[in-house]
N, C-alpha and C positions, 0 to 999 in steps of 0.2 A: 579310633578317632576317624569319623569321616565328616570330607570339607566339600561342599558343592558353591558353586556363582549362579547367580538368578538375576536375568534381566526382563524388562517388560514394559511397559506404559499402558496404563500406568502400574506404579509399582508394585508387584506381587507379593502377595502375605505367603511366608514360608514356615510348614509343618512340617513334624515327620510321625510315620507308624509304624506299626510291629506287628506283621502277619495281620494288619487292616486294624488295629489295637493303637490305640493312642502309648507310647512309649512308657514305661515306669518312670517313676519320679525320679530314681535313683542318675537316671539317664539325665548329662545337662544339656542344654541346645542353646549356642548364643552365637552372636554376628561378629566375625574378626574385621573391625572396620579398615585397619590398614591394608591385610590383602582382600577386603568388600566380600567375605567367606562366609555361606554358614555353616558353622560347627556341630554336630553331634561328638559327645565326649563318652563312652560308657568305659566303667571303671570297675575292678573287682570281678574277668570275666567268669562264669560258670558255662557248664554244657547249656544251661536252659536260656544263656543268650544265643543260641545258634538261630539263627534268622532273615527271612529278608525282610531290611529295611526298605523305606520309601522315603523319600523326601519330594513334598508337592506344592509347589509352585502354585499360586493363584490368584489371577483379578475377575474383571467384568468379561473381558474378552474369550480367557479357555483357563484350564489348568494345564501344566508341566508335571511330569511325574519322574521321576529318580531313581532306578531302586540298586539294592545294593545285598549279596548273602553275606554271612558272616558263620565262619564254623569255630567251635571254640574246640579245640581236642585236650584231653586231660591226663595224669601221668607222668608226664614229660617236664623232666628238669630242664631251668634257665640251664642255655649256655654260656661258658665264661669265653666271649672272645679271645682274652687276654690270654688266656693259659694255649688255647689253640695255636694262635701265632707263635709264642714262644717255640714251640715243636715243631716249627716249621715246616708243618704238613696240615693240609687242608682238614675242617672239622669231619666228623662222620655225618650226614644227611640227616638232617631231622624234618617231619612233617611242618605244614604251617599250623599256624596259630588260628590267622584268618583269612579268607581267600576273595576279594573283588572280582566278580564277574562282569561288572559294566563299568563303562568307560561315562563320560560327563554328559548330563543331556543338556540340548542348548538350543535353540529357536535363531534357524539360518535367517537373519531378517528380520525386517520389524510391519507388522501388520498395521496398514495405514489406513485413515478414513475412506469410505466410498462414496458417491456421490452418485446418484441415480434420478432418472424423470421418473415421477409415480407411473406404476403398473406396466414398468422394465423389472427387469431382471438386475440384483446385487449380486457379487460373489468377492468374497474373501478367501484368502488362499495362504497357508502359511507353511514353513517347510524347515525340519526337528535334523539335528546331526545323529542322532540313533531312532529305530524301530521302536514305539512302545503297543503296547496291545489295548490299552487304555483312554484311549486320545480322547476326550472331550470337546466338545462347541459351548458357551453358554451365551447367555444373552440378559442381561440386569442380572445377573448372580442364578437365573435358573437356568439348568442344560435344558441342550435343545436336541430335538429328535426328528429324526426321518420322518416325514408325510407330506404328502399333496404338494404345500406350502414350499417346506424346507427340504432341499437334499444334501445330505451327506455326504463325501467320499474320499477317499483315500488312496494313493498313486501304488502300484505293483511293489516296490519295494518300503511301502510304509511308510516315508518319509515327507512325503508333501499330500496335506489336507487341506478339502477345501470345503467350505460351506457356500452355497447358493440359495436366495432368497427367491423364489418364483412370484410374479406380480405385485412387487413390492409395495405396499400403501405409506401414507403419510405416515402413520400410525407405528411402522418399524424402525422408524429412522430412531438412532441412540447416541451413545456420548459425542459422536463426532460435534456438535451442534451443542454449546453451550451458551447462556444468558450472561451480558455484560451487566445490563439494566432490564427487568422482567416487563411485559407487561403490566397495565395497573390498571384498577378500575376510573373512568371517567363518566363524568356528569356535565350534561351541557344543557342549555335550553332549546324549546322548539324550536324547529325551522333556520336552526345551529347548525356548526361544522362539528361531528363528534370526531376526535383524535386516536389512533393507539398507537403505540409508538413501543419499541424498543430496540436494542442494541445488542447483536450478536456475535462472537467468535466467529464465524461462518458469513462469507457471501453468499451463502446459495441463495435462491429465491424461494422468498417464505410463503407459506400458502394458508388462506385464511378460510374459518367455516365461523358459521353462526346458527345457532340450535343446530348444531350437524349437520348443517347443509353447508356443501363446497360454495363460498363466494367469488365470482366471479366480475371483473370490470365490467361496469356500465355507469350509468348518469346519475347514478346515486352511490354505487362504492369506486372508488381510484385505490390503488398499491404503488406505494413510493418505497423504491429501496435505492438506496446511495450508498455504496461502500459498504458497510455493519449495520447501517441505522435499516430498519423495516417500519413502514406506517401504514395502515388503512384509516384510510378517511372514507366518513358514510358523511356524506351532502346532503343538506336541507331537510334534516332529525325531524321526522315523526315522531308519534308516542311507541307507532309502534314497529319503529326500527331499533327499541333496545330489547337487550338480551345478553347470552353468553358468548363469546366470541372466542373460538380457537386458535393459536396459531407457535408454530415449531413446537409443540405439546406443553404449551402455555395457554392458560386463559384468563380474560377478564373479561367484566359486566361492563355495556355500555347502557346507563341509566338515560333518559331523554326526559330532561325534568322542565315543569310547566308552573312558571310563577304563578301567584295565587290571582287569580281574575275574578271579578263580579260583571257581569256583562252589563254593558247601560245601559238598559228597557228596562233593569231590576234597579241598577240604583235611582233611576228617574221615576218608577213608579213606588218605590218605600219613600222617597223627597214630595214626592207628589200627595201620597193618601197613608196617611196617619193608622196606624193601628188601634183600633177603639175596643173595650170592652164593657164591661157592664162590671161595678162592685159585686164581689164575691165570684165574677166568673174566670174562668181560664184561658192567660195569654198566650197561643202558640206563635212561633216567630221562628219562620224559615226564613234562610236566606242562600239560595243555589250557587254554587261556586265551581270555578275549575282549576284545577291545581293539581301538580304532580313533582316532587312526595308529596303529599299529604300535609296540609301547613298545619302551625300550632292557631287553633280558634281562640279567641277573647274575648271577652262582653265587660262593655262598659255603660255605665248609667252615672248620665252627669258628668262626666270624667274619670270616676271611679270604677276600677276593675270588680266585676259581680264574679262568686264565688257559690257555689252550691249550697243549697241549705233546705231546707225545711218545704218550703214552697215554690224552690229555684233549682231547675236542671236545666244540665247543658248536654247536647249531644252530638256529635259530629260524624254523618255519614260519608260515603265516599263523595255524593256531590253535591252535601249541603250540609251547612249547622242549622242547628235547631235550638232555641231558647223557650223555655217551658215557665211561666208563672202563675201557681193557681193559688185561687183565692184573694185575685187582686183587689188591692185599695187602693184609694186615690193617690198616698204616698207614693204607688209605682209608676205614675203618670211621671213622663218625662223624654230626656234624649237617650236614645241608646244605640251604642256603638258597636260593630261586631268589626274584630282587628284581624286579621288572615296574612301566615306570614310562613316561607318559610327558606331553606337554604338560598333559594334563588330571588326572594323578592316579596313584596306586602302588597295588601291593599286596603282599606276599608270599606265600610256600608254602613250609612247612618241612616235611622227614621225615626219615626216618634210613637211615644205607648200613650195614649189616653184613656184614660179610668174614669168613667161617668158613674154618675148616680142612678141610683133607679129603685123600686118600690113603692111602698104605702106614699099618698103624698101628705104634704110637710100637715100638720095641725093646728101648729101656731109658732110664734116667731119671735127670735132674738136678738136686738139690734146691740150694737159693740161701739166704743169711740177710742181714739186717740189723739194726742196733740201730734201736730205733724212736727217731724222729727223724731218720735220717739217708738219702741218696739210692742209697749205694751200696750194692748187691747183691754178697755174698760167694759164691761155689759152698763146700759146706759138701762133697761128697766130690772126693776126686782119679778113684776108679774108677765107670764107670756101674753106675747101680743096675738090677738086673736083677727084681727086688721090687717091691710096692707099699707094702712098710714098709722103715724107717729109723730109725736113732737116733740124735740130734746130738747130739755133747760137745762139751767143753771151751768150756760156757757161762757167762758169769759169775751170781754170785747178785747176784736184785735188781737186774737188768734186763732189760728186757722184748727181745724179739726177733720181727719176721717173717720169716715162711718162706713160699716158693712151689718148683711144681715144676715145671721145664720136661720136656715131651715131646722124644725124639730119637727118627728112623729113620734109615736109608741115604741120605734126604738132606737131613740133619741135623738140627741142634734148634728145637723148634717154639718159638712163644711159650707164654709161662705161664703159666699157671692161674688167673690171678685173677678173681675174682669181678665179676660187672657193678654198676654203680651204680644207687643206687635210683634211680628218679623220684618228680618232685611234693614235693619237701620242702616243708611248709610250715609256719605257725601256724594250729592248730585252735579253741585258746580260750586266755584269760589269766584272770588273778587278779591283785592286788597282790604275790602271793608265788609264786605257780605260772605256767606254760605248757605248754599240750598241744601233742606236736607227731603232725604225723602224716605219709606216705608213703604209698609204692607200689613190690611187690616190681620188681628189673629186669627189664628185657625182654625181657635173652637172657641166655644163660653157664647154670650148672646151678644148680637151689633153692638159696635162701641157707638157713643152720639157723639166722641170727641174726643180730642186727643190735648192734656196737657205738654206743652215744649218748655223745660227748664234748662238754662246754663249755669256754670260758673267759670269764673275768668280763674288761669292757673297764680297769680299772685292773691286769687280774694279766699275767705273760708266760705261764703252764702250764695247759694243760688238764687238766680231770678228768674223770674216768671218771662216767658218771650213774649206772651201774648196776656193779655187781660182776659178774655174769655178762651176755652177750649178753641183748638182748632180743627175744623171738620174735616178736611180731607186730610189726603195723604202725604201731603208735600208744602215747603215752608220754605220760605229764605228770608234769612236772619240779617239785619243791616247794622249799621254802626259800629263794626269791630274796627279793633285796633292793629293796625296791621304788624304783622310779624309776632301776635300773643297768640297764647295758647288759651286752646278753650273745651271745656268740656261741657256734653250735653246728655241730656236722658230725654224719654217721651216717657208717658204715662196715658194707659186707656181710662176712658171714664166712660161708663154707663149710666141705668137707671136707678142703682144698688150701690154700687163704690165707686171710689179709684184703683185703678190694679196697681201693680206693680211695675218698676221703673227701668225699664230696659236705656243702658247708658253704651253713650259711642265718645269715643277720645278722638278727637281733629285737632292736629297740628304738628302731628311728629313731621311731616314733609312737606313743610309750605309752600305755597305757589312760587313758580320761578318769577324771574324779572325778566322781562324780553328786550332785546335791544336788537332794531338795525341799522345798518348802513347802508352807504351804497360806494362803492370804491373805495371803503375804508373809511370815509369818513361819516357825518349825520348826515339824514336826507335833508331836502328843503323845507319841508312842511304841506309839500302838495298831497300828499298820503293820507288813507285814514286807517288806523291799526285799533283791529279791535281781536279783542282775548276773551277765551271762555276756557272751560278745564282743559280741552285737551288738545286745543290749539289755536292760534297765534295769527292774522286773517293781515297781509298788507295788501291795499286796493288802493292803487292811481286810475281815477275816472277816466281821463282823458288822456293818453298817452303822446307825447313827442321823440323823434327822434334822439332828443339829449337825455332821455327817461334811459337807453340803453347802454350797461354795464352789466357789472358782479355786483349782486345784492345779499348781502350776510345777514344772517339772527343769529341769533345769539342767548341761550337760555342760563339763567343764570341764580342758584339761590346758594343754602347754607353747606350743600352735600355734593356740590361740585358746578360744572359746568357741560354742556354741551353746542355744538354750532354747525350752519348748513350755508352753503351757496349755491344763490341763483343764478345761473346767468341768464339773460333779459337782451333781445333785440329789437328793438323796435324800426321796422324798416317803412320809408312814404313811398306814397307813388311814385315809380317813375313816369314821369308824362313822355309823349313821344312830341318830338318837335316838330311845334306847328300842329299840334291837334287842339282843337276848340275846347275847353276846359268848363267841366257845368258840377254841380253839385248835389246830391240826389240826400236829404233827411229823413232819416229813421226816427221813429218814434215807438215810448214804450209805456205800460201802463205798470205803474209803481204795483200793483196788485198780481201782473204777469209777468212770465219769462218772454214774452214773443214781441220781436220787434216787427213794427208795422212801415209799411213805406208813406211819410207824409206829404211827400212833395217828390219831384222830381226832375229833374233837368231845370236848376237854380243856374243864374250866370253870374251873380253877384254873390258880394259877400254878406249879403244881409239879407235877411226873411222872416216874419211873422207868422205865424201858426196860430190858423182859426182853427175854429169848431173842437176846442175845449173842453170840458166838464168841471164846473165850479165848483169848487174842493178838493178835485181829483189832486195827485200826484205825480209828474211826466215824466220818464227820462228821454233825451235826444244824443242823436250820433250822427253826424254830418260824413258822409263818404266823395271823396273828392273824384271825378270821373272824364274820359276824354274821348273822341273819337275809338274805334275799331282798333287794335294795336296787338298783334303779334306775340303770343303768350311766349316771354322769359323769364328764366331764373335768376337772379340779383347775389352772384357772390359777394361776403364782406368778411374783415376779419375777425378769425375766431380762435381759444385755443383750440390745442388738437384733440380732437374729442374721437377720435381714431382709435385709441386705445384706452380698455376701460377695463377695471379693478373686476374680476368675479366677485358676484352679488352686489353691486352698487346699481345705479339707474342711469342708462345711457339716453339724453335729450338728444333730436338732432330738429335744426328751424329753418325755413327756407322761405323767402320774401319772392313773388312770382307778381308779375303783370301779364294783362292780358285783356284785348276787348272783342267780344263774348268775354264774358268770364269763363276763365278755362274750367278744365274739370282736372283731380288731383290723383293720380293714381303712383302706389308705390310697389317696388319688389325687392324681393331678397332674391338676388340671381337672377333667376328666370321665371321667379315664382310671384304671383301676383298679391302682396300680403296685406291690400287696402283694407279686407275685410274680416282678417284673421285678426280673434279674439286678442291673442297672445301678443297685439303688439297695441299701444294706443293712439290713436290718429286722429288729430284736428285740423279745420282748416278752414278759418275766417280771415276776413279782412284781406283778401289776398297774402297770407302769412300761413303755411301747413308747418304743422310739428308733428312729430312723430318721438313716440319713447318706448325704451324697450326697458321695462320694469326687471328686476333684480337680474342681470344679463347674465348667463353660463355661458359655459364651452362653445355648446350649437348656436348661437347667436352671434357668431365671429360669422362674418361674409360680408360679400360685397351688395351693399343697399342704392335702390336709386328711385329720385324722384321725378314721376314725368307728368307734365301741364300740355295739355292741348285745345285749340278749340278748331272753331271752321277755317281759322286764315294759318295754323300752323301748330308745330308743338317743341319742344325742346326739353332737358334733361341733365339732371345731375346727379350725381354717382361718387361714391366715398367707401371706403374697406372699412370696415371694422375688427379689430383685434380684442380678442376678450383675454387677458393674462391674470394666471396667479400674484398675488403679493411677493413671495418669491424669487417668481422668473425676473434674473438678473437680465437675460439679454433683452428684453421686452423693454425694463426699467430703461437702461443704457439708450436705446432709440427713441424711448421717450424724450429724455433726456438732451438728446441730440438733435433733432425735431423743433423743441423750444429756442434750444441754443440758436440756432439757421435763423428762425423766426418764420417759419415758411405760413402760408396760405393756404388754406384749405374751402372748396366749395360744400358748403352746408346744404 
């Protein structure tokens, strides 16, 4: 019986052999887990177990080796201790049975991970309680051998070996360096952040390749490593920054994937020109695309998804589908949709297919009727018309009837004549009582001469007629509705052959608002004129007074909610300087133009007549009040604090100025002169400049000021501006505070 201990990390698989022979079966080998022992048991010895054994230790890192003779001698009787003792003298010498020549092999030490910079030098070194002749290196389960690369060696007395790695590459590095979470493959979009990411047993710093090239930091790769986690990030994803990417001898694909795009010169020119073809000939339909994977293509006609068949292919290259239909007929005339879609995102691209006629022409002709209402088409003669005119009888009175005419030749009768459908129906403007509708002639078939407009109200079953005769252009407004009903409408082309077909539009799912304002909360006086049209809401006081200045509210209002805005409104007069001669100077305007004219000038009264007129004309006047020469100033008054203003709202600021010259109005942000910069808007009549800073950001916080000058002087006012998140509590809080004080501020 021999018993060896085996240690290692990781744990070594234990065999044993026989003169380099795997052991006979006869022979047992099991593990004594109490003393951690492995056993070899041979039983029933003969001469022909005389042997040396082995016992060999093995992982990833080397093997151990054991060995062990055993002599078996034969002849020789058991001796009886028992009987010996009794004679109290020592037995006679007998040979051995079996004789051990080595002592336990055992590994001084335990061989730790190395850690190296690429293209230094590794070296491992470990060191054995006995001499064996056999010592092995391996590396993943294969030994390893002396050259170039790797050296071998071993100390004068046998005992300590050492392997050396010479210019060690990424490529060597092995179990020290295990995966908590592996690499993965990632997908991102263009001009994305792509990700990799994983988490290691090991700090070291991980090193990344992509198609085998070492990556190194710059403006498009960064390496983040914190603790375990490793990450390379590639910045702002081209197509063609994906590929394989290496790293601690892991890899994954970084895909750079490109939702599906139609560019818009292609969908504006498929919306624009109709795809036409001729009966019987073949419709080809590209439509160029870009995407990356590769989206799933769809064709739709009408609404319905088209399907391969007979005289229908679809084909989809890398940067286009192709829709293929030969031997068209007019049935294929229509809308057709191509859908483009794929992991990352869709698009569509609509145009139109038109199937004309063409051939022999017609030989004679087939007129058709129907009552209106109804689907079926009657032939109104028995014999071809050989004519371009016709006379239908036996009509009843006081009902209405369509007529169409079909074309025939020799190979036979065409389709018929009716008119094409308009496009664009839509709502132009409303009223409480009225709706304008308006259109677009069709796109193919011959000029309409007019256009039918029928409604019907959502409580009646019958439509009426808007108009008693066609109507010739393209636009209508419908009067005497009932406010707050729903109403549905269709148009109808008419030609010199039919009526077409009835293109309908639903108006009424979201009725006009009701508008209401105020002014301090409560009604105005009625000096106002509020006029409404669709898409907005007009209040105009002609003549303004100082008691016109407040908060002026609207107010919108219907079945699907509410919305509301304030004005705030200053209206500032002259200050006169005291003791200056007071005169009056009248503008006049021509109801036909924007430009006001000077009618008079230097008035001292309060009354004046205005000749030279034009009978019939329409005039408007504006009286400006005026005085001697006066020292251009700015007129503080109270305002709230318009200091501090919500990111993306619209900051007003208004400032009332005198001055004789009339000064001139110059503003800055800081030191910068911004009278004439687009970015900000600036008026300034009536002695009164405003200035507004439309949807205000971050950069739009500073300090603003307004400066008036002429030949006798100038003067200035100046205010900070604060632009704050919704958010920022401490902004809120000063708001807050600011009100409370009630402080003053110059505008």
């Amino acid at each position: 019986m021999f018993r060896v201990r085996a240690q290692g990390n990781p744990k070594p698989n234990v065999f044993g052999r026989e003169n380099g022979m795997p052991i006979k079966d006869s022979a047992k080998i099991f593990y004594n887990s109490v003393n951690k022992e492995h056993v070899l048991k041979l039983e029933s010895l003969t001469s022909d177990d005389s042997d040396n054994y082995k016992c060999i230790a093995s992982n990833d890192h080397a093997d151990a080796i054991y060995t062990v003779s055993l002599l078996v001698t034969e002849g020789q009787e058991k001796l009886d201790f028992k009987k010996m003792l009794k004679k109290n003298g020592p037995p006679a010498p007998k040979k051995k049975q079996k004789k051990v020549t080595d002592k336990l092999l055992k590994f001084l030490g335990e061989m730790k991970p190395v850690k190296v910079t690429e293209c230094h030098t590794a070296v491992f070194e470990i060191r054995l309680s006995r001499k064996v002749p056999d010592f092995v290196w391996k590396f993943s389960g294969k030994e390893l051998k002396r050259d170039e690369k790797d050296e071998i060696t071993a100390s004068e007395d046998g005992l300590t070996h050492t392997y050396k790695i010479q210019d060690a590459r990424f490529s060597d590095s092995g179990i020290p360096i295990k995966f908590v979470s592996t690499l993965k493959n990632v997908r991102v979009k263009e001009r994305s952040c792509a990700c990799l990411e994983c988490e290691l047993t090991s700090k070291d710093v991980t090193l990344y390749r992509k198609n085998g090239q070492l990556l190194a930091r710059s403006s498009k790769y960064s390496m983040n490593h914190e603790g375990k986690r490793a990450g390379l990030f590639t910045k702002d994803a081209q197509l063609t920054d994906g590929g394989r990417v290496k790293g601690a001898e892991r890899e994954a694909s970084v895909f750079i994937a490109d939702p599906p795009k139609v560019h818009r010169s292609v969908l504006e020119a498929l919306a624009a020109h109709p795809v036409t073809v001729r009966v019987g000939h073949t419709a080809n339909i590209k439509v160029p695309f870009r995407a990356k994977p590769m989206p799933k293509v769809t064709w739709y006609k009408e609404g319905r998804e088209m399907t391969e068949e007979e005289r229908v292919s679809m084909k989809r290259g890398d940067h286009q589908a192709l829709l293929t239909i030969s031997k068209c007929v007019r049935e294929d005339s229509g809308l057709i949709l191509l859908g483009l879609k794929n992991d990352h995102g869709s698009t569509t691209a609509t145009l139109h297919l038109s199937v004309l006629d063409g051939g022999a022409p017609g030989l004679h002709y087939i007129v058709e009727q129907r009552k209106k209402g109804s689907n079926l088409w009657v032939p109104v003669n028995k014999d071809p018309i050989q004519g371009t005119k016709y006379t239908v009888d036996d009509v009843l009175e006081d009902t209405e009837y369509e007529l169409r005419v079909v074309a025939a030749n020799k190979s036979g009768p065409g389709h018929p004549s009716t008119p094409g459908l308009v496009q664009g129906l839509h709502m132009s403007d409303s009223s409480n009582t009225s709706i304008s509708l308006a259109w677009r002639e069709p796109a193919e078939a011959d000029p309409p001469s007019g256009y039918l407009l029928e409604m019907q109200a959502e409580d009646t079953m019958e439509r009426s007629k808007c108009t008693e005769i066609p109507v010739s252009g393209t636009c209508y407004t419908v009067g005497g509705l009932t406010e707050r009903q729903q109403y549905f409408f269709r148009i109808l082309v008419v030609n010199e052959a039919a009526v077409g077909e009835a293109v309908e539009l639903d108006e009424g799912g979201s009725p006009p608002p009701i508008v209401i304002w105020l002014k301090d909360g409560i009604p105005t006086k009625g000096r106002e004129i509020i006029t409404k049209s669709k898409n907005h809401s007009q209040f105009l006081i002609n003549s303004t007074k100082c008691s016109d200045s407040g908060v002026y509210h609207t107010e919108l209002q219907n079945v699907s909610g509410e919305v509301y805005h304030d004005f705030h409104v200053c209206v500032a007069a002259p200050d006169l300087q005291e003791g200056g001669e007071v005169h009056y100077t009248i503008m006049e305007r021509d109801a036909s133009t924007a430009t006001w004219l000077k009618a008079v000038d230097r008035v001292f009264s309060n009354k004046y007549t205005v000749t030279d007129s034009l009978l019939g004309r329409k005039y408007y006047f504006r009286v400006l009040a005026q005085n001697a020469a006066v020292t251009p100033t700015l007129k503080p008054y109270q305002q709230k604090d318009w200091r501090h203003v919500l990111r993306g709202q619209d900051c007003t600021v208004t400032r009332a100025f005198l001055g004789n010259p009339r000064p001139t109005v110059t503003l800055y942000k800081g030191h910068v002169n911004i009278t004439a910069n687009s970015r900000f808007w600036y008026i300034s009549t009536s002695s009164v400049c405003t200035i507004v800073i439309p949807t205000c950001t971050l950069k739009d916080s500073g300090e603003y000021c307004v400066l008036v000058e002429n030949k006798l002087g100038k003067d200035f006012s100046s205010c900070k501006l604060t632009v704050y998140y919704k958010d920022d509590k401490s902004v809120l809080a000063s708001v807050t505070e600011s009100l409370q004080k009630k402080s003053k501020y110059l505008m």
